[in-house]
C-alpha positions in Angstrom: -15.8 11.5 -34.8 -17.9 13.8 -36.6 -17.0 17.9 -36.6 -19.8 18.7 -39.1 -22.8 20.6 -38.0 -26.0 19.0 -38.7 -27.3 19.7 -42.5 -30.8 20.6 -40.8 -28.9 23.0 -38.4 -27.6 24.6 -41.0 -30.7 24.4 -42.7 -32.2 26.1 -40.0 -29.4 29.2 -39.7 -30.2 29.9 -43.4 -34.2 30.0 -42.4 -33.2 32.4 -39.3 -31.1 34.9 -41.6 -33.8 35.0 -44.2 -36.3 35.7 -41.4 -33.4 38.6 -40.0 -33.5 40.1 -43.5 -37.2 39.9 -44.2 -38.6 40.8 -40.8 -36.2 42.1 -38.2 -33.9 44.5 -40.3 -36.8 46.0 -42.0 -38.3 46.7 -38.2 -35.4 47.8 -37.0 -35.3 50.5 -39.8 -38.6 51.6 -39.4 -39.5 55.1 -38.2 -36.9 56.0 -35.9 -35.8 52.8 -34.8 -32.5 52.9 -35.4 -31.8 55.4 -32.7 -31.9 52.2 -30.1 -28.8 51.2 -31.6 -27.4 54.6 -31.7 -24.6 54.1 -29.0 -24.4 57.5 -28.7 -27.9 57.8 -27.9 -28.2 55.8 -24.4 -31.0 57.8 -23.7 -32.9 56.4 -26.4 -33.0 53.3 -24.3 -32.8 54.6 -20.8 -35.1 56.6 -18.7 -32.8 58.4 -16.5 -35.4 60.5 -14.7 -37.3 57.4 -13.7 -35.0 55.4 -11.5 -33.2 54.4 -15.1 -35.4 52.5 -16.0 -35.5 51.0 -19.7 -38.0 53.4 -21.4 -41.7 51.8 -22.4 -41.0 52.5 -26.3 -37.6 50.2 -26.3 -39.4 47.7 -24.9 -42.4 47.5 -26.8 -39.9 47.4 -29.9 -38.4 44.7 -28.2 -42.4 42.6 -27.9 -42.6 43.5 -31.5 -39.9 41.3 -32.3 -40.8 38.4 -30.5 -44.1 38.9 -31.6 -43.0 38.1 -35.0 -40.6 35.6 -34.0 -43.2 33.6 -32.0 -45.6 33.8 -35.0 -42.6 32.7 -37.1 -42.2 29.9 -35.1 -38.4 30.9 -33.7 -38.9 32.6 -30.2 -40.2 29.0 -29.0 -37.6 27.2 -30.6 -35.6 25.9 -27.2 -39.0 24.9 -25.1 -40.6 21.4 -25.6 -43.1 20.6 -27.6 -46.1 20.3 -25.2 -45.4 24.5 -24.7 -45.5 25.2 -28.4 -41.3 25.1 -28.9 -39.6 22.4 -31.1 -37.8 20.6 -28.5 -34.4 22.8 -29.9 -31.5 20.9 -28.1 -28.6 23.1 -26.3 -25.8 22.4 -29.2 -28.6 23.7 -31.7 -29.0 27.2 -29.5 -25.1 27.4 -28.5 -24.7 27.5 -32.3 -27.7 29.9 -32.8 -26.4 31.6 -29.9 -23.0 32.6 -31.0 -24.2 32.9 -35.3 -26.4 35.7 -33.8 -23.8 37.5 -32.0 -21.5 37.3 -34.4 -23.0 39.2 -36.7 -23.2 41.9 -34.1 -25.4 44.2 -32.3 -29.3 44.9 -33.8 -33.1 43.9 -32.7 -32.3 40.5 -33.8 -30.1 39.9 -30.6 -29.8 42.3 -27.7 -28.5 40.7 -24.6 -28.4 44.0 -22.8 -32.3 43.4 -22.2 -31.9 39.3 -22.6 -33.7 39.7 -26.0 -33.1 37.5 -28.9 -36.0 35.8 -31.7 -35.0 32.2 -30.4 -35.3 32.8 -26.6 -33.6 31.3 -24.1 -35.9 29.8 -21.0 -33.9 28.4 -18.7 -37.5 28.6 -16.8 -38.7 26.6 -18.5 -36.7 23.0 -17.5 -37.2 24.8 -14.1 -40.7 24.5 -13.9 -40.5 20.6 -15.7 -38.3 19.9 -13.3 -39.2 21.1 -10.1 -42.8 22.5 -10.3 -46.0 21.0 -9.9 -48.7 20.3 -11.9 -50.3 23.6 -11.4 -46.9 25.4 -11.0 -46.3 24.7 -14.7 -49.7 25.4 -16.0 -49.1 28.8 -14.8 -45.8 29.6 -15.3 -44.5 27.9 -18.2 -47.4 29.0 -20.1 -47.9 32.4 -18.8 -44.4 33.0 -19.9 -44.8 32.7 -23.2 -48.6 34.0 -22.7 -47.0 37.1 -21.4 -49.2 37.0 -18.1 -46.4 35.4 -16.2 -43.2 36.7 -15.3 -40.7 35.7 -12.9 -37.4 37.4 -11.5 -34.7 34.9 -9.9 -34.2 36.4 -6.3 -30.7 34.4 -5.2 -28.0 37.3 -4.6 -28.2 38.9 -1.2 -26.9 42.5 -0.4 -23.8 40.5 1.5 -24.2 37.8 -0.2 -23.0 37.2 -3.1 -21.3 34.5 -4.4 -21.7 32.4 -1.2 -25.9 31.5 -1.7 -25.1 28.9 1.9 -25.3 32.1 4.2 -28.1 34.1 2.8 -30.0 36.0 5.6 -33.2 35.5 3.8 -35.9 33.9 6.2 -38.7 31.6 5.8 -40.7 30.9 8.8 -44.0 28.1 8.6 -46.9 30.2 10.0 -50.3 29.8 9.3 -52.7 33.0 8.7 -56.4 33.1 9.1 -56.3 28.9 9.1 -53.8 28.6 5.5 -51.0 27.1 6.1 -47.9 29.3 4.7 -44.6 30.9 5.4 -43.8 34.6 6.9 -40.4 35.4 4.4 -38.0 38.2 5.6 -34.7 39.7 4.2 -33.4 41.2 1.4 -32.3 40.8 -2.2 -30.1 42.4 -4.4 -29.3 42.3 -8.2 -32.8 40.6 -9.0 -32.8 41.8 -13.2 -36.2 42.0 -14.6 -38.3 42.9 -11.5 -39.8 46.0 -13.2 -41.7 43.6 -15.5 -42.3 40.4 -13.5 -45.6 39.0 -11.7 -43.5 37.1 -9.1 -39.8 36.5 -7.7 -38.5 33.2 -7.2 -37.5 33.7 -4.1 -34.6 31.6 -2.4 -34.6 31.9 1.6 -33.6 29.4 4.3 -36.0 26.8 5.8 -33.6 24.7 7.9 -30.3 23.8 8.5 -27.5 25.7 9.5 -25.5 28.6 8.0 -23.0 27.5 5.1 -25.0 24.4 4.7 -26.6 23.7 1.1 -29.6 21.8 2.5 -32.1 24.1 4.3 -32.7 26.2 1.6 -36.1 26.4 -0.4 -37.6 28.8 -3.2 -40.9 30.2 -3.0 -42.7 32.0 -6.2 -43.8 35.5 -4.2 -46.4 37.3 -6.5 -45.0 41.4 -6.8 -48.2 42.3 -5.2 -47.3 40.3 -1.8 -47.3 43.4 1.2 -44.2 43.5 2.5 -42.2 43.0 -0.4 -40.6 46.6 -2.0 -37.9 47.3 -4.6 -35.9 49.9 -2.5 -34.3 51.0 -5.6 -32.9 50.4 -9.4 -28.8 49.9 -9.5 -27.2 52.1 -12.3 -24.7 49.7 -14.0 -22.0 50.1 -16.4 -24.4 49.6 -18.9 -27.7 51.0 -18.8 -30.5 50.9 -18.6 -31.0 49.0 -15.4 -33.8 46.6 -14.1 -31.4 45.2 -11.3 -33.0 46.2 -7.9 -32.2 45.9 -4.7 -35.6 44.4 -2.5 -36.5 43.8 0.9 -39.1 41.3 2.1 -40.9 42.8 5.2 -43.3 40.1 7.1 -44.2 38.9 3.4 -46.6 36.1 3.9 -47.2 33.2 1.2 -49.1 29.9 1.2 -47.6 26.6 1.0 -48.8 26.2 -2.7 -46.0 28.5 -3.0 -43.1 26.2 -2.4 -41.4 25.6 -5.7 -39.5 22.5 -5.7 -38.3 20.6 -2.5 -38.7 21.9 0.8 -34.6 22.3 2.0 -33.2 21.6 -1.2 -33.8 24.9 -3.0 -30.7 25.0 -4.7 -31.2 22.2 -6.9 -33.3 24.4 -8.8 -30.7 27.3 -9.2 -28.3 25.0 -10.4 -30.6 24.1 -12.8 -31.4 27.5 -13.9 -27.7 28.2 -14.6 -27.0 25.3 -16.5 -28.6 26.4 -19.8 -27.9 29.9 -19.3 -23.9 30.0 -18.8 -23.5 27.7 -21.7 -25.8 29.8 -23.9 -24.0 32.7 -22.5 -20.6 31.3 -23.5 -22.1 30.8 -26.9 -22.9 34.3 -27.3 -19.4 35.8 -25.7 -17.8 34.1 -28.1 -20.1 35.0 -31.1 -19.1 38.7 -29.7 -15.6 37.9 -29.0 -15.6 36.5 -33.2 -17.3 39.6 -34.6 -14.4 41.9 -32.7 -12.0 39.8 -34.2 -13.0 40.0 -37.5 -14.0 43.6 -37.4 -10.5 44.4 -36.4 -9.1 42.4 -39.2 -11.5 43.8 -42.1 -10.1 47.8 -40.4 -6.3 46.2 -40.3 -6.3 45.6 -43.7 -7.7 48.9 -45.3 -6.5 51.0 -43.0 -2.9 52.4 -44.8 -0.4 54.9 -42.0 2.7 55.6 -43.1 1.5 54.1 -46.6 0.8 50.1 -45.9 -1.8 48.4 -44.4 -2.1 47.9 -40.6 -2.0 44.6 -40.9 1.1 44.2 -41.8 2.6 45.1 -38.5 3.5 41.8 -36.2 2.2 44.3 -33.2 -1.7 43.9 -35.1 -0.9 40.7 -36.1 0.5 38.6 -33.1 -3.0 39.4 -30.8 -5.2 39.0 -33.2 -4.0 35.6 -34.0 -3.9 34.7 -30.5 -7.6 35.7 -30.0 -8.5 33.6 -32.8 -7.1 30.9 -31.6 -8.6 30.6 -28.4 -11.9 31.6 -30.4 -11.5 28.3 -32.5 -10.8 26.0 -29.5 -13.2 27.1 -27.2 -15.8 27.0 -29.8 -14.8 23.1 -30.2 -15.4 23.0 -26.4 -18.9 24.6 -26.0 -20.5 22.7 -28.9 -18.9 19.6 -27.2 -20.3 20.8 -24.0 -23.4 21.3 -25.0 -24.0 17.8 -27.2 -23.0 16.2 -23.8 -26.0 18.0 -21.8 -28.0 16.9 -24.6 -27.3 13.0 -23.8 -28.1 13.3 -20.3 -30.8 14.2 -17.7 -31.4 17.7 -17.5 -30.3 17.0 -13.3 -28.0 14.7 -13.9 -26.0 17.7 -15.4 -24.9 19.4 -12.4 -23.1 16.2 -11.3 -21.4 15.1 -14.5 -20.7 18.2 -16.2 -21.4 21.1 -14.1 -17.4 22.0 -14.2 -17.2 22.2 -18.1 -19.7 24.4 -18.4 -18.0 26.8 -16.0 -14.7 26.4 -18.4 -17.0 27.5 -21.4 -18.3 30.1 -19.5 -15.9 31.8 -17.9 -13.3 31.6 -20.1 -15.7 33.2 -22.8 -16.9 35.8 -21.0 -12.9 36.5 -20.8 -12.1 35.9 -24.1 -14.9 38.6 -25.5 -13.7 41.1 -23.3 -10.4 41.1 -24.2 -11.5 40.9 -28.0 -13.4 43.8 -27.2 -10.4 46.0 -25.5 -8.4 44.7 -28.8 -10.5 46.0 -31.0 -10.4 49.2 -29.3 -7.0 49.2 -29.6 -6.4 47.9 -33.3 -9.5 50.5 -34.3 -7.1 54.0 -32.5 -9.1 56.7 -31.2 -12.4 55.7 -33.3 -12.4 52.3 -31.3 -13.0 54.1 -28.5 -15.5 56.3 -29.6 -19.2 54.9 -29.7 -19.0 55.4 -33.1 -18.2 52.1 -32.8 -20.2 49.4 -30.6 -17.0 47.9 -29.0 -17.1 49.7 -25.9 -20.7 49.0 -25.9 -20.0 45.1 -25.9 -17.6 45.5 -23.9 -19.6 47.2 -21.6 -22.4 44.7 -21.5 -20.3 41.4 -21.6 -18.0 42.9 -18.8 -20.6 41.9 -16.7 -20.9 38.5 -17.4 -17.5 37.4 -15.4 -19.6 38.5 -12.6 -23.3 37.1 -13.3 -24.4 33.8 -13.2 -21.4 32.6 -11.1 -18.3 35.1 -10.9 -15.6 33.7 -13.1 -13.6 33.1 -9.6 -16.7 30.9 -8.4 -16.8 28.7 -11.5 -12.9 28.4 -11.5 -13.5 26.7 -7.9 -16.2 24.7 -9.1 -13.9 23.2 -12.0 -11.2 22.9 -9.3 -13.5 20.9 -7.1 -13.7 18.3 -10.0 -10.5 18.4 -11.0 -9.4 17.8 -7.3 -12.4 14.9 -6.9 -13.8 17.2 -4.1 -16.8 16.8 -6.0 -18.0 15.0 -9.5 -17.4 12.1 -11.4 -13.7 12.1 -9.6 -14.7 12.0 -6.4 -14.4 8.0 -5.9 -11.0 8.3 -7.1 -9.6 10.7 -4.4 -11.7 9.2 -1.2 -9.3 7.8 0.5 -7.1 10.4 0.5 -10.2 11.8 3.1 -9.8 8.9 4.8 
């Protein structure tokens, strides 16, 4: 067994910080740029007299950088080939991933907007997968074209977690002789619907309530009548492009089916896949840079004339933290090797539950790391002086997105069970 990283991984990580010095930092810096990543300042990013909104100039920073990351060729990096990427494999961007957000907050990695220079397109092995032809001439290249843009339209107002009983409806009808479907319901939580040309929208076709098989997803163009953002959520961390929608008599044609007719969900599994593991990757980049912040202040900081450190009460959490840092980091880039040796849907079957360890228990580990160095840091920790609270803040969030950390814990219980997974042979005839 071999622990080393690649030498042309690590090749690469030196080529990204150069580019960070050269190209991001000095961006960043310019004018008055810096005022973004003034936690103080959350106006700077948010426009609270239009629904809260992130404001046009943040954004158009945020372009900027992925404009020059594209040109760099970095943005790109995860796609295939045939879309202008360089094939970069999931252990590659879990160790991008958490490099980035270890050296902490700046334009180089935001995932308060879902911003980095190597982008993450979970869309992408979406529309490979799933989409036709003409589906992924449009999309997949539009994406990255920037005339394409499409919000993920799961969660349901009283539906959260439990996608089986979404209210959403989809109804074959056929207007002025098109075939098509009438979609009505509503939708909650669907992030980046300010920007987007179309919603992936999941709503049921068949079937009965609390089954997985009847639903399908249709790509709705934002334009569709009938379809409305009712209004922005504010969040714990703002600003906020999660809205709540209803679909109203929204009619579609059949070209707008994406994926298999009843087996919609196949494709949100698929979109989750790459982004809870990359996700993981970056809570515990976040969760390392709290750490080591909180060491660096431990040891310089002198009361009662000695250094912080020195006290078993600074000591004992820290060293727990890191711990779990160093294991589950062992975990993820094992995780992520094995979803680069298989299929990208044989993954849900064979290793859906240890992606939900990685994730959830990430998402945990940076928010405690987070609260700790609150607490090692006193009164300034607290203060947005600092950008702990701000990472805490904005990784809180993630034991709830993509999966709640109590959903994925009953996914990893239905394979550890054999309820589902490679285990399930092994427990069938206690069915029986």
């Amino acid at each position: 067994m071999d622990f080393d990283l690649p030498q042309d991984l690590i090749a690469y990580l030196g080529e990204l910080d150069h580019f960070i010095e050269t190209e991001i930092k000095p961006l960043q810096a310019q004018d008055d740029n810096e005022r973004f990543f003034d936690h103080r300042r959350e106006y700077a990013r948010t426009d609270f007299e239009n629904q809260g909104l992130p404001r046009p100039e943040w954004e158009a920073l945020l372009r900027e950088a992925t404009r020059r990351a594209d040109r760099a060729g970095h943005w790109r990096f995860s796609a295939p080939k045939a879309y202008g990427g360089r094939d970069g494999a999931n252990l590659w961007m879990a160790v991008i991933r958490e490099r980035f957000a270890a050296k902490g907050l700046g334009l180089h990695n935001d995932l308060q907007n879902e911003h980095s220079i190597v982008g993450n397109f979970p869309f992408v092995a979406m529309f490979d997968s799933f989409g036709t032809q003409a589906q992924k001439q449009e999309f997949i290249l539009g994406c990255f074209e920037g005339t394409r843009g499409v919000a993920f339209g799961l969660t349901e107002p009283d539906h959260g977690s439990d996608a089986t009983h979404m209210e959403t409806r989809a109804v074959a009808e056929t207007r002025d002789g098109v075939a098509g479907w009438r979609i009505d319901g509503e939708k909650m939580w669907i992030t980046g619907m300010h920007t987007a040309t179309h919603c992936a929208t999941f709503a049921r076709t068949g079937g009965v309530d609390g089954s997985a098989r009847g639903i399908s997803c249709f790509l709705v163009p934002v334009t569709t009548p009938g379809l409305k953002v009712e209004e922005y959520l504010w969040t714990f961390n703002m600003p906020t492009d999660h809205p709540r929608m209803s679909f109203t008599n929204c009619w579609v044609p059949e070209e707008a089916l994406f994926g298999p007719l009843d087996r919609g969900l196949s494709v949100a599994q698929s979109f989750v896949h790459q982004n809870r593991i990359r996700q993981a990757a970056s809570s515990l980049g976040a969760a390392t840079y709290c750490i080591e912040e909180s060491v660096a202040y431990a040891r310089q900081r002198k009361p009662f004339g000695e250094e912080l450190s020195r006290n078993q009460a600074i000591q004992f959490p820290l060293v727990e933290l890191a711990t779990q840092a160093e294991m589950l980091r062992l975990l993820i880039y094992k995780t992520a090797w094995q979803m680069d040796r298989l299929p990208h849907k044989e993954i849900e079957h064979k290793l859906s539950d240890r992606i939900s360890m990685c994730n959830y228990w990430a998402n945990r580990l940076c928010c405690e790391a987070a609260d700790r160095a609150m607490q090692v840091h006193g009164g300034i920790g607290y203060s947005r002086h600092k950008p702990f609270e701000h990472i805490f803040r904005h990784h809180r969030r993630y034991r709830i997105t993509e999966g709640s950390e109590e959903i994925q814990m009953r996914k990893v219980a239905g394979y550890l069970f054999g309820y589902m997974g490679p285990r399930k042979d092994r427990y069938s005839t206690c069915e029986a």
